[in-house]
Residue frames relative to the residue before (quaternion, step in Angstrom):
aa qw qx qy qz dx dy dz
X 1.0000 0.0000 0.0000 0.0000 0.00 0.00 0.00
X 0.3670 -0.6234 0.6550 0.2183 3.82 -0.87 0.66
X 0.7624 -0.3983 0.4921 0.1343 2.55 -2.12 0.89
X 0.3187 0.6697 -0.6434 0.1897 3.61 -0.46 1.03
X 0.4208 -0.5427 0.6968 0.2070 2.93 -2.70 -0.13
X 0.0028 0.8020 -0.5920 -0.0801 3.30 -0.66 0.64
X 0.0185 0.7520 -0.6560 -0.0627 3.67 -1.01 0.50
X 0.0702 0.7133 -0.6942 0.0656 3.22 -0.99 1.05
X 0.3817 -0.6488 0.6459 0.1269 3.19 -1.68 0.99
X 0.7438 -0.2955 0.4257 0.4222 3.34 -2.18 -0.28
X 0.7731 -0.3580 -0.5223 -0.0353 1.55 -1.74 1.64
X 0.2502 0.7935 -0.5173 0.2003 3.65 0.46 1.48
X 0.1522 0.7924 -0.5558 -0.2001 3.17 -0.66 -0.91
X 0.1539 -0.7458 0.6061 0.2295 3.56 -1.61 0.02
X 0.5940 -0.5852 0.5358 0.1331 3.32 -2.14 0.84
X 0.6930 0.5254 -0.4061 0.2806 3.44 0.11 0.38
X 0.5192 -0.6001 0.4785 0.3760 3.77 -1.27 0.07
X 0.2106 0.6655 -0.6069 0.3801 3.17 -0.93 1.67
X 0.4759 -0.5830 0.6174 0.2291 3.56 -1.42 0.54
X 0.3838 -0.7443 0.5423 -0.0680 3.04 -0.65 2.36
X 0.1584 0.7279 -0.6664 0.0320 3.54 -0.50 0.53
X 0.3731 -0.6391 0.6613 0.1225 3.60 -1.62 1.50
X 0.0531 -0.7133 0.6988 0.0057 3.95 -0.61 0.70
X 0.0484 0.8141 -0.5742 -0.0724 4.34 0.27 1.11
X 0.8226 0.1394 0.0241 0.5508 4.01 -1.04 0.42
X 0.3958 0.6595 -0.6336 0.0831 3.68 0.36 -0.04
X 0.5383 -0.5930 0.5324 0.2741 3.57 -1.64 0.08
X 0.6944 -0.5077 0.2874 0.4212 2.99 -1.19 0.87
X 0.6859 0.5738 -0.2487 0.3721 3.68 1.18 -1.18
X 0.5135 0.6961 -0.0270 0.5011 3.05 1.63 -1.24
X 0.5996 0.5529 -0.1789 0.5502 3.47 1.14 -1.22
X 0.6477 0.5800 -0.1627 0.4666 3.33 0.90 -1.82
X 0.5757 0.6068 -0.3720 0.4025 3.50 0.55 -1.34
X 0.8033 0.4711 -0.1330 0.3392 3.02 0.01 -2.10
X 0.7171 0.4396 -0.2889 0.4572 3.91 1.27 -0.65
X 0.4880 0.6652 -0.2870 0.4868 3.13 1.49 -0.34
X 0.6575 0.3987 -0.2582 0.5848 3.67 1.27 -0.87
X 0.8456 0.4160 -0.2774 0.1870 3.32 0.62 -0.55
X 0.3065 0.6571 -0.4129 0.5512 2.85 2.57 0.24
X 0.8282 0.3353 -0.2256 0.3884 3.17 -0.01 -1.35
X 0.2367 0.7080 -0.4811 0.4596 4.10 1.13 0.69
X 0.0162 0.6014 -0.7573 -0.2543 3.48 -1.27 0.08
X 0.0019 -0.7333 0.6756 0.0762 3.91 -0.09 1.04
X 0.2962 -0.7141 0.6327 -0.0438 2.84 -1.27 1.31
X 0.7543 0.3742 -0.1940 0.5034 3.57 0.77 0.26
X 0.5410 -0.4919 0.5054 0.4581 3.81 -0.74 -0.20
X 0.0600 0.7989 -0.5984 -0.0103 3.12 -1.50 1.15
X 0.3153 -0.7422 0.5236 0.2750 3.84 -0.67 1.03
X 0.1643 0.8034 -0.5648 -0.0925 3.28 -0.51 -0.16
X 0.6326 -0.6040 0.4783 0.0782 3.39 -1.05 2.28
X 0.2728 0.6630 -0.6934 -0.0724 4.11 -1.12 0.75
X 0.1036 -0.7314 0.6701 -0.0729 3.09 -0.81 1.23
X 0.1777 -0.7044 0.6626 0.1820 3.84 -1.31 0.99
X 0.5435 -0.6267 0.3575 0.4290 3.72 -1.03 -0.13
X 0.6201 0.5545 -0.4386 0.3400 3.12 1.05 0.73
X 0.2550 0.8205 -0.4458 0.2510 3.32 1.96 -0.04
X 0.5834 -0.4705 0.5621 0.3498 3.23 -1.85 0.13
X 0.3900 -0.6859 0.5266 0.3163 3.92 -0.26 1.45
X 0.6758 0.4983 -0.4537 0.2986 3.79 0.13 -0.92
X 0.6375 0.4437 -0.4023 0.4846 3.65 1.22 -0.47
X 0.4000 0.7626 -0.2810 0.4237 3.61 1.18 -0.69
X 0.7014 0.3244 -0.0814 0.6294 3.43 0.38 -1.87
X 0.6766 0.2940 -0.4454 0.5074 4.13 -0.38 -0.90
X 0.8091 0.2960 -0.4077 0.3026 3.87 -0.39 -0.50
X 0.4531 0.5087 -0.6093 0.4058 3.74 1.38 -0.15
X 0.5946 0.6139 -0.3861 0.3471 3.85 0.46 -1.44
X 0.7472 0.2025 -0.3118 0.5508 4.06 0.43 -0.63
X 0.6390 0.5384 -0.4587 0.3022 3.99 0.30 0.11
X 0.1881 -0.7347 0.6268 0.1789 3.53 -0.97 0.64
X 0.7961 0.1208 -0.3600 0.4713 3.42 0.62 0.76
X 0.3125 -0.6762 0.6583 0.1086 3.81 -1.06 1.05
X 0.0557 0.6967 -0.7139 0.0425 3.52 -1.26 0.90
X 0.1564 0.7456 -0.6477 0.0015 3.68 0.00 1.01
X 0.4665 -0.5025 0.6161 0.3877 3.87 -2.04 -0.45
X 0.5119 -0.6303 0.5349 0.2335 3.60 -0.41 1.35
X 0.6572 0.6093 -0.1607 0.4136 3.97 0.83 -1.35
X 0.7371 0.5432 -0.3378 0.2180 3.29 1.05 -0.69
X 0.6008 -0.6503 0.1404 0.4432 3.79 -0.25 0.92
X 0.5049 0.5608 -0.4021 0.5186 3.60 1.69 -0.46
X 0.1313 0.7507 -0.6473 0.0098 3.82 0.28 1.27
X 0.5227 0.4985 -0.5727 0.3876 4.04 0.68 0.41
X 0.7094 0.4620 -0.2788 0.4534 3.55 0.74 -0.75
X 0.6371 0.3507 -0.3466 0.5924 3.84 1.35 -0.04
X 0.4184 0.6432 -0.3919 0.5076 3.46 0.76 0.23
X 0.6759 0.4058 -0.1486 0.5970 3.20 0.35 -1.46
X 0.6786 0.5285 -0.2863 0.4222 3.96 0.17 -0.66
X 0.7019 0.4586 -0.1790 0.5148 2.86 0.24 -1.58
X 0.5904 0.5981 -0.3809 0.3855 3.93 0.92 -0.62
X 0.7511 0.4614 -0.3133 0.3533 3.52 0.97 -0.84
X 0.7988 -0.4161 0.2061 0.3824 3.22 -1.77 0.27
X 0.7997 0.4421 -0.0064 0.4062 3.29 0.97 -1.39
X 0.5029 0.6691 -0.4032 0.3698 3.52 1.72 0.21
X 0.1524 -0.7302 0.6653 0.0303 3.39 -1.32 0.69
X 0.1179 -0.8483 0.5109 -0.0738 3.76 -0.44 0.93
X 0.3533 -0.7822 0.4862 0.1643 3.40 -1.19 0.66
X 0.7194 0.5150 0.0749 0.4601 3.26 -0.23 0.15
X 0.3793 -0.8308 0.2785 0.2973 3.66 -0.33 0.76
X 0.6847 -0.4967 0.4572 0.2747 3.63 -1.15 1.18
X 0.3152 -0.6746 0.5829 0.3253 3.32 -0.99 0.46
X 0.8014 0.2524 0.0589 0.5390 3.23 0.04 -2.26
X 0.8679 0.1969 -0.2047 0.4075 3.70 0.33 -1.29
X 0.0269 0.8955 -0.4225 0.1377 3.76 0.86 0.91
X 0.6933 0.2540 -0.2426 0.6293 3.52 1.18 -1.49
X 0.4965 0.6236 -0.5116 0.3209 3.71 0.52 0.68
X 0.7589 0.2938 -0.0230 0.5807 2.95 0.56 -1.78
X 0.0252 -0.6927 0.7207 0.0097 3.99 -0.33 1.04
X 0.5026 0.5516 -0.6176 0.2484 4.00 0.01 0.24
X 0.0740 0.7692 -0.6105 0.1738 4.15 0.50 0.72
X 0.3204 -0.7297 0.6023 0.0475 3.43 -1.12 1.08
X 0.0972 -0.8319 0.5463 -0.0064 3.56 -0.92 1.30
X 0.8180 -0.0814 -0.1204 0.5566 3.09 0.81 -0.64
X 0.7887 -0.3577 0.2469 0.4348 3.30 -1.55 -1.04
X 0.5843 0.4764 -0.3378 0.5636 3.76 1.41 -0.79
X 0.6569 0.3746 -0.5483 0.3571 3.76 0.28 -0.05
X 0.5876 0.6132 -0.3696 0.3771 3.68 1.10 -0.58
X 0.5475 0.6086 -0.3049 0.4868 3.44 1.38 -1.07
X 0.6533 0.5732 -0.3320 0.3667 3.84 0.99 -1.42
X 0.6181 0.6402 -0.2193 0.4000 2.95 1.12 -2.20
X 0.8266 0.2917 -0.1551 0.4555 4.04 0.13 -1.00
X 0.5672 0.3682 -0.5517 0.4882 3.84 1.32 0.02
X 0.7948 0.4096 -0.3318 0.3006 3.77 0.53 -0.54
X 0.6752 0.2812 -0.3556 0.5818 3.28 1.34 0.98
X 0.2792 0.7536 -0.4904 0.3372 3.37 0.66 1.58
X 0.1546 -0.6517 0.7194 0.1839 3.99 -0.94 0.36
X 0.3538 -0.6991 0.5954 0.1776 2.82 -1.48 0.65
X 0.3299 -0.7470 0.5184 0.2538 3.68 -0.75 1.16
């Protein structure tokens, strides 16, 4: 299988082995960030990569957080029960500032090389 990006939205999904990444409500700027790391990536492996807006259907939301090992949500976005809930898990990284569970979750995204870190150290090789 070659080297690819996939991005798939509500209410799709794909079957294959690859490093799943959820991206929930990002901003347009935010959006940018994240493509900016993934140009400048040498990804050596398949990579899925989750867009979800906060107005998505949550059940797609919730099944695609369950197969991703990495969570990139906007802390800001007005669904703060559904970032809550995110932002709770092991594997979430967030932009932006935390309301309620902030001095919990310290994984806060600044720039582009931490985003670059964040997705080589949670990669599978295909």
């Amino acid at each position: 299988m070659s080297n690819k990006i996939t991005l798939v939205t509500p209410p799709d999904d794909i079957h294959h082995d690859a490093t799943r990444i959820l991206c929930y409500d990002l901003s347009t700027d935010q959006s940018q960030l994240v493509s900016t790391a993934l140009n400048k990536m040498d990804v050596k492996h398949s990579m899925i990569i989750y867009v979800a807006n906060g107005k998505d259907d949550m059940e797609w939301v919730l099944d695609k957080k369950h197969k991703c090992s990495i969570i990139i949500l906007n802390a800001e976005s007005e669904n703060q029960t559904t970032v809550g809930y995110l932002a709770a898990q092991r594997n979430s990284f967030y932009f932006g500032n935390l309301r309620s569970i902030g001095q919990v979750n310290k994984s806060k995204i600044n720039d582009v090389d931490q985003i670059i870190k964040i997705m080589e150290d949670n990669t599978i090789s295909a």
